[in-house]
C-alpha positions in Angstrom: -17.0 67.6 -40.4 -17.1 63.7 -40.8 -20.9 62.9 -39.7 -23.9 63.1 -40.5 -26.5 65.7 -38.5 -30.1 64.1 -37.5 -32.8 65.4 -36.0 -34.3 64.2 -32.7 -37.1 64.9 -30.5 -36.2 64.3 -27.7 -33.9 66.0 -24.5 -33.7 63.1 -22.2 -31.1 61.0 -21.4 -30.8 59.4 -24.7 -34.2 57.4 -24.5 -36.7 56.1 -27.8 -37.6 58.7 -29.7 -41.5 59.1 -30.9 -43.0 57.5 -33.4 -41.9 59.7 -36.5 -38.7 60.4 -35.8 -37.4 57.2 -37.3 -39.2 58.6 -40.4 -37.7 62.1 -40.2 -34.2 60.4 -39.2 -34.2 58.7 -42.5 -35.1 61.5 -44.3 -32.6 63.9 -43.3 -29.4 61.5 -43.0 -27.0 62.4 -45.8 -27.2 66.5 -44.4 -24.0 66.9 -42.6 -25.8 69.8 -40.8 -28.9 71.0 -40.3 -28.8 74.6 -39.5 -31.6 77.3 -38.1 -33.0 79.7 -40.0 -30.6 82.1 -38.2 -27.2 80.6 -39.1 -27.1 78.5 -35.6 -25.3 74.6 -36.7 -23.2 71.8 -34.8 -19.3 71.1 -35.7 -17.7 68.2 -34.6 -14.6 65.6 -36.4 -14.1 62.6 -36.1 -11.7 60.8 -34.0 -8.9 58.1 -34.5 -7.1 57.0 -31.4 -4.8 54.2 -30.3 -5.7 51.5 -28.0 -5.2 52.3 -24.3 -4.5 56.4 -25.4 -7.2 59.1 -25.0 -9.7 60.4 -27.1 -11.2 63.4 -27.0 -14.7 64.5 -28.1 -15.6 68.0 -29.4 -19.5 69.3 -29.8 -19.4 73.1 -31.2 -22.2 75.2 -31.7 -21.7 78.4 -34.3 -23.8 81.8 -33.5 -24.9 80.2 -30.5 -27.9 81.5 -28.5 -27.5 79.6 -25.0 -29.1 76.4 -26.4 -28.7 72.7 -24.3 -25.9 70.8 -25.8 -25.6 67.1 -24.6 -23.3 64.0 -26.0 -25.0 60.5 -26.6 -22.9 57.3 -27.2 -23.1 54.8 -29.3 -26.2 53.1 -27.9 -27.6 57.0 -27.2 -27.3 57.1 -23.8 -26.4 60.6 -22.3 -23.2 61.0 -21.5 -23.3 64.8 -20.8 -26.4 66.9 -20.4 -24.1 70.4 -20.5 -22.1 70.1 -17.8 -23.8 67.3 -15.9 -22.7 63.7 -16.3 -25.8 61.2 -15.9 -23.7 58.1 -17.2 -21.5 56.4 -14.7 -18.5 55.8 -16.6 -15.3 57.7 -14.7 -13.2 57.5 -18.0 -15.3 60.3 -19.3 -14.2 63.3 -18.0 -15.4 67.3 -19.0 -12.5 68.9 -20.3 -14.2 72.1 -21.5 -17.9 73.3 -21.4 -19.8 76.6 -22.9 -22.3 78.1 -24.8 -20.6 77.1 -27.8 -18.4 74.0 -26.9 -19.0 70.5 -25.1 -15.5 68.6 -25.0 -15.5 65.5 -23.3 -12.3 63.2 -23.3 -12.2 59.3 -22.9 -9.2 57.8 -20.9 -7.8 53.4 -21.6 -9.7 53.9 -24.9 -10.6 50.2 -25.9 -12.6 48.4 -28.9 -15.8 48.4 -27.5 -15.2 52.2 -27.6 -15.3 52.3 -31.0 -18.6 53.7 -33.0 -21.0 57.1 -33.2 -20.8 59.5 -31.0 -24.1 62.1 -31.4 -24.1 65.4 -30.6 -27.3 67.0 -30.0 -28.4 70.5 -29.8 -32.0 71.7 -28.2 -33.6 74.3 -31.1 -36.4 74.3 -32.9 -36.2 72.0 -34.8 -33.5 70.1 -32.8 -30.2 69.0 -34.8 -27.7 66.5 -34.2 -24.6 65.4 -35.7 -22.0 62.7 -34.9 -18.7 61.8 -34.6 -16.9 58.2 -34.9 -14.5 57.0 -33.1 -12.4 54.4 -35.0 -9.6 52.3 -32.5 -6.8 51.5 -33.8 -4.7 48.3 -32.2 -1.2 47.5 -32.9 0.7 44.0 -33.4 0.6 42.3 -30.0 3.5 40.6 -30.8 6.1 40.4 -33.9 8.2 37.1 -34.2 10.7 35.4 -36.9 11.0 32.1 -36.8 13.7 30.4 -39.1 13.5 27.2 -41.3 17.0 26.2 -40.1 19.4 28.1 -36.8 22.4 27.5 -39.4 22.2 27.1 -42.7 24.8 26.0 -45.5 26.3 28.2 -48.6 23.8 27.5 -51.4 20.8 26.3 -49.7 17.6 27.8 -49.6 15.8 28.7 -46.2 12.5 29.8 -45.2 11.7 32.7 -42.6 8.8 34.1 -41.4 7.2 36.8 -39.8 4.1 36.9 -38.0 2.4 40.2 -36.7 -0.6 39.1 -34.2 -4.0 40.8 -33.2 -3.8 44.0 -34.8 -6.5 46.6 -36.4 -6.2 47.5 -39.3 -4.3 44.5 -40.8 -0.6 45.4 -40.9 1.9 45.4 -43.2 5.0 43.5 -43.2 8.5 44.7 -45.0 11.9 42.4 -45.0 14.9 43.5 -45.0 18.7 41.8 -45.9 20.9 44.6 -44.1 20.2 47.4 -45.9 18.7 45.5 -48.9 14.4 45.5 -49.1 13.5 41.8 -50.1 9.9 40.7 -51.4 8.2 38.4 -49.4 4.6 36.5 -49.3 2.0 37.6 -46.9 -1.5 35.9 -45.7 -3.7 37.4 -43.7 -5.9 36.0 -41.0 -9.0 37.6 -39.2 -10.5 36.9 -35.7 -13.1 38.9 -34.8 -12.2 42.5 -35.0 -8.5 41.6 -35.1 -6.0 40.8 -37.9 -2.8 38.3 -38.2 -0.7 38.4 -40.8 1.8 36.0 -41.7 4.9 37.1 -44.1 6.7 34.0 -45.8 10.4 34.8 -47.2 12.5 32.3 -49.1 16.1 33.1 -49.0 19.1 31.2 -50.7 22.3 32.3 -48.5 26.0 32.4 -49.3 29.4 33.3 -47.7 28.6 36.8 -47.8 25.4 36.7 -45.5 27.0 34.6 -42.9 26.6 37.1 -40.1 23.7 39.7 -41.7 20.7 40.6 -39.9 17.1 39.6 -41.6 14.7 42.2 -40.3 11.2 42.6 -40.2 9.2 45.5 -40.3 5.9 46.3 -39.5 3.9 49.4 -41.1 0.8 50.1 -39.1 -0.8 53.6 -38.2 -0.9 52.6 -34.2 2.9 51.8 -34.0 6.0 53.2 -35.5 9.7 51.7 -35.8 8.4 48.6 -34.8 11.0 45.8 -36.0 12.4 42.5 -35.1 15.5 40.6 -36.7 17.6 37.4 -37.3 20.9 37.2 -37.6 22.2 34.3 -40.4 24.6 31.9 -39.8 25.9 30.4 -42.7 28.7 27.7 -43.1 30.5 27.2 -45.9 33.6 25.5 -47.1 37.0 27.1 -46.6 38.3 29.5 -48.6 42.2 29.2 -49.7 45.4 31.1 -50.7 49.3 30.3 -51.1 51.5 33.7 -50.6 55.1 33.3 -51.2 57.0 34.5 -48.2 61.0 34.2 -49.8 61.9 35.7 -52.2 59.8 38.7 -51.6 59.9 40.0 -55.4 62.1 38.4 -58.5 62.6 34.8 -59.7 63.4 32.0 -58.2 66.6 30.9 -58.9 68.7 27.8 -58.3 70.6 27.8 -55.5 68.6 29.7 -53.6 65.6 29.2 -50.8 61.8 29.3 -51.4 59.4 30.0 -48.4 55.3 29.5 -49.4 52.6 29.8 -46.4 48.9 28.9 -46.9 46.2 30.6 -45.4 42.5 29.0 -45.4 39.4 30.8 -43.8 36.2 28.8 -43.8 33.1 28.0 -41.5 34.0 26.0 -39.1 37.0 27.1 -39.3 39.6 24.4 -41.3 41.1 21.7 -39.2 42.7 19.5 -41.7 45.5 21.5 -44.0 47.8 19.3 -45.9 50.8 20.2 -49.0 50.9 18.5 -51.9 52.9 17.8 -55.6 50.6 17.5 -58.2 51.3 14.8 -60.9 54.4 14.2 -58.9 56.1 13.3 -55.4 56.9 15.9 -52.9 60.7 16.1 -53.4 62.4 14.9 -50.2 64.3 17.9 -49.4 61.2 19.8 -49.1 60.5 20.7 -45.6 56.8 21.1 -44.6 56.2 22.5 -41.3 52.2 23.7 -40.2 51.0 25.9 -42.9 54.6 26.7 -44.1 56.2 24.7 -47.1 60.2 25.4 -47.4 63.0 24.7 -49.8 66.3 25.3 -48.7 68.6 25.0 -52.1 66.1 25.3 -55.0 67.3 22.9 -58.3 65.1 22.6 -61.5 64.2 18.7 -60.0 62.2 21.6 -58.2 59.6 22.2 -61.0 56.2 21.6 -60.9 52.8 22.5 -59.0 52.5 23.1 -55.5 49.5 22.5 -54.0 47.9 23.5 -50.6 44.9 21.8 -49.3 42.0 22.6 -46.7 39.0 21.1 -45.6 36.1 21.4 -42.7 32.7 20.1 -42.3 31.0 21.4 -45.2 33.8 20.5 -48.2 37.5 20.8 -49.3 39.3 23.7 -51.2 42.9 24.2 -52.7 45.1 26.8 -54.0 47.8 26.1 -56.5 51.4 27.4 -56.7 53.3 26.7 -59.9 57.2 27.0 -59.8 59.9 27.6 -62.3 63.4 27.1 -61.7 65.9 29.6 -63.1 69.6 29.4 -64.2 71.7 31.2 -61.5 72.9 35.3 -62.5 75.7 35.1 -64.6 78.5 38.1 -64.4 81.5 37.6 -66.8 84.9 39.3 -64.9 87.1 42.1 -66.8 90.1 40.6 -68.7 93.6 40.8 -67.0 96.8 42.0 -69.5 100.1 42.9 -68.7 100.4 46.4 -70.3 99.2 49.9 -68.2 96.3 49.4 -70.8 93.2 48.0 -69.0 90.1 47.1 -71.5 86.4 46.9 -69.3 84.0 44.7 -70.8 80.3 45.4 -70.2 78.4 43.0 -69.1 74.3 42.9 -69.1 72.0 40.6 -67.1 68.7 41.1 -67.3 66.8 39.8 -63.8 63.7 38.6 -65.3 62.0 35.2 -66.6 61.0 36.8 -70.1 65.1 38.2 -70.9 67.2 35.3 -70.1 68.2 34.4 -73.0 68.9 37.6 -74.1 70.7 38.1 -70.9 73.0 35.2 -72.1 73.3 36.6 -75.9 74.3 39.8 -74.6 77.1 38.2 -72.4 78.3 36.2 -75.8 78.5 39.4 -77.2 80.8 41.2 -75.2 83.2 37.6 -75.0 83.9 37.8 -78.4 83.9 42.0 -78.7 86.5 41.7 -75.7 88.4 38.8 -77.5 88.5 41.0 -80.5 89.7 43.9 -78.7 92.7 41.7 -77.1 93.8 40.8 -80.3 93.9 43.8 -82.2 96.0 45.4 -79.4 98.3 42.7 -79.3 98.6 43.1 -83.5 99.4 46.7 -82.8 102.3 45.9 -80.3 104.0 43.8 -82.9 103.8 45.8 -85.5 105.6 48.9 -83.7 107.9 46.1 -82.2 108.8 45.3 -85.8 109.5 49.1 -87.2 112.2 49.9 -84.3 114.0 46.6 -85.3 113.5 47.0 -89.3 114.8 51.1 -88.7 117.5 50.5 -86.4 119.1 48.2 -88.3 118.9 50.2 -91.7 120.9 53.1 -90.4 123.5 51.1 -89.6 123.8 49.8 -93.1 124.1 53.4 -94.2 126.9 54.5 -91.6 129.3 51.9 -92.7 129.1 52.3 -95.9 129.8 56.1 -95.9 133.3 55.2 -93.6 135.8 55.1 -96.6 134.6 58.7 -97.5 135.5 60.4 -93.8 139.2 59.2 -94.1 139.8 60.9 -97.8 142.0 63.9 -98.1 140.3 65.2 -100.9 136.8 65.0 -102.1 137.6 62.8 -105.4 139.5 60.4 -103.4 136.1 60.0 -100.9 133.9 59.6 -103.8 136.2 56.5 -105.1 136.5 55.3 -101.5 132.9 55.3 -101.0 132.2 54.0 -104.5 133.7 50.9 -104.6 137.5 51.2 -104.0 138.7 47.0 -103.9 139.8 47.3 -100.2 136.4 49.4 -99.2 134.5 46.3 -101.1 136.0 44.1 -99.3 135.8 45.7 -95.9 131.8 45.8 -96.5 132.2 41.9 -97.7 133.7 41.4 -93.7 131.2 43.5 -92.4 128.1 42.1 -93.8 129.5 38.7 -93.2 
């Protein structure tokens, strides 16, 4: 129950009341109801309705003994006497009427609808009760208007929302895509109605180029009820050198070096330009769009590459820094003239940090294969050496034994062979 029951003396059609009921009204106005001695009382709740929708009216009577029931508005006229209608105002209409129920709807439900509604039943002592109807009015109209249509990265802008004519004031939410932000509201009230105006100060970058701003309004009458803004942010472009050739590895002289730049900004960049910092572009560099080319890279070559871009807002660069290397070196296995053939290992290491170990390892195996030569070559001449030195020592012994073979008797070989004159001098020839 949401009123307050009153008596009232009289069953007309709503007219002045005599001269103590104002008296007894006051007395008996914080009793929600009044009822008879038998049990008999008046139900009835109150009513919240949107602008334009329908509201409908309920008067109830408990243990009811075929008493009049009749609804008063606001300025307690009649509008039904049971089921007769004595005020002309088509929007009522009688949606259900008995001994125990008077329901009344009201169609295009307005403002000047809003207020007490009594219902009133005819016992002794009468009671009454009543109902309020409270109108509730959504925004009229829900606009964002922007501090500037395109901002730039790093600046600060001002939006705001403004939610006209509604009742009860409304609240207003922002949003940054899915992100809630905190803005400043001000309300404003005309008459019955309410405008409220929701400041948001917003500092943009890159990133929000794009994202809708949205505004929200929370308000009983009206759900979902939203507006946005898309930003549109420039900013400066946004720059990066990629190394087309070689894909992977160092680069090495003698061979060719392909860079592109790529540069994404807002406008988009029209001005792109390569550049040697600290130093001139070499003249055998070929630059072609976006695309910088070296054909036959030397160490002349060294130094910092740079690519610029600019647009309307500002100028960016990226940087490419490049290091020359020696060529691979691969050191051939030695050629002899024997069946033997002696491999030398060889070990380059592809990569800037192992260079120079790279070239101490080929120094290495020069000298182990140099060694290796040599002592096979000492090995040759040494077995060269001990056919001669034992070819020539039998010999020596063969002749010497010849006296001996002739001999007809042992004693005569052992003289022969000894050193008989003629054997001695037969060696002397020999030797000579």
């Amino acid at each position: 129950m949401a009123g307050r029951a009153q008596p009232s003396g009289t069953a007309g059609s709503g007219g002045g009341a005599p001269g103590l009921l104002p008296l007894l009204l006051l007395l008996l106005s914080a009793a929600a109801i009044i009822p008879r001695g038998d049990g008999q009382n008046l139900v009835t709740e109150d009513v919240t309705v949107v602008e334009g929708d329908v509201a409908t009216i309920s008067c109830r009577v408990k243990n009811s003994d075929d008493s009049v029931i009749q609804l008063l508005n606001p300025n307690r006229q009649t509008i039904y006497f049971r089921d007769f209608r004595p005020l002309k105002d088509s929007r009522f209409q009688l949606v259900n009427f008995s001994n125990s129920e008077l329901r009344v709807s009201l169609t295009n439900v307005s403002i000047s609808d809003e207020g007490r509604y009594f219902c009133q039943l005819y016992t002794d002592p009468p009671q009454e009760i009543y109902t309020t109807i409270t109108v509730l009015v959504p925004p009229r109209n829900l606009v964002i208007d922007i501090e500037k249509e395109t901002a730039v990265e790093g600046e600060e802008i001002e939006l705001n929302c403004t939610a006209m004519a509604s009742r009860p004031a409304t609240t207003i939410r922002w949003f940054k895509g899915n992100k809630e932000l905190t803005g400043k509201s001000e309300v404003e009230r005309w008459s019955d109605m309410y405008t409220v105006t929701s400041q948001l100060l917003l500092r943009v970058g890159r990133e929000d180029d794009g994202v809708p701003v949205i505004c929200l309004v929370d308000h009983p009458a009206v759900k979902d009820l939203q507006t946005q803004r898309y930003l549109e942010v420039m900013y400066k472009p946004q720059v990066r050198v990629s190394q087309n050739y070689p894909l992977q590895g160092l680069t090495r002289e003698g061979e060719p070096l392909e860079l592109t730049c790529t540069a994404f900004g807002k406008p988009q960049p029209t001005d792109m330009r390569w550049l040697r910092v600290d130093d001139e572009m070499p003249q055998h560099v070929v630059v072609s769009g976006s695309n910088l080319l070296i054909s036959n890279l030397n160490k002349t070559d060294n130094g910092t590459y740079r690519c610029e871009a600019s647009n309307a807002v500002g100028k960016s660069h990226a940087d490419y820094m490049l290091f020359v290397y020696d060529p691979p070196t691969t050191i051939p296995p030695p050629t002899t003239t024997t069946t033997t053939t002696t491999t030398i290992p060889t070990t380059i290491t592809d990569s800037r940090a192992g260079e120079e170990g790279a070239i101490r390892s080929v120094d290495h195996a020069v000298v182990g294969g140099v060694v290796a030569v040599v002592v096979f070559a000492m090995l040759c001449l040494l077995i060269i050496l001990g056919r001669y030195f034992a070819r020539h020592k039998g010999t020596y012994f063969t002749h010497e034994a010849k006296g001996a073979d002739d001999a007809a008797d042992a004693d005569t070989a052992i003289i022969n062979a000894e050193g008989g004159q003629n054997n001695s001098e037969e060696k002397k020839e020999y030797f000579i």
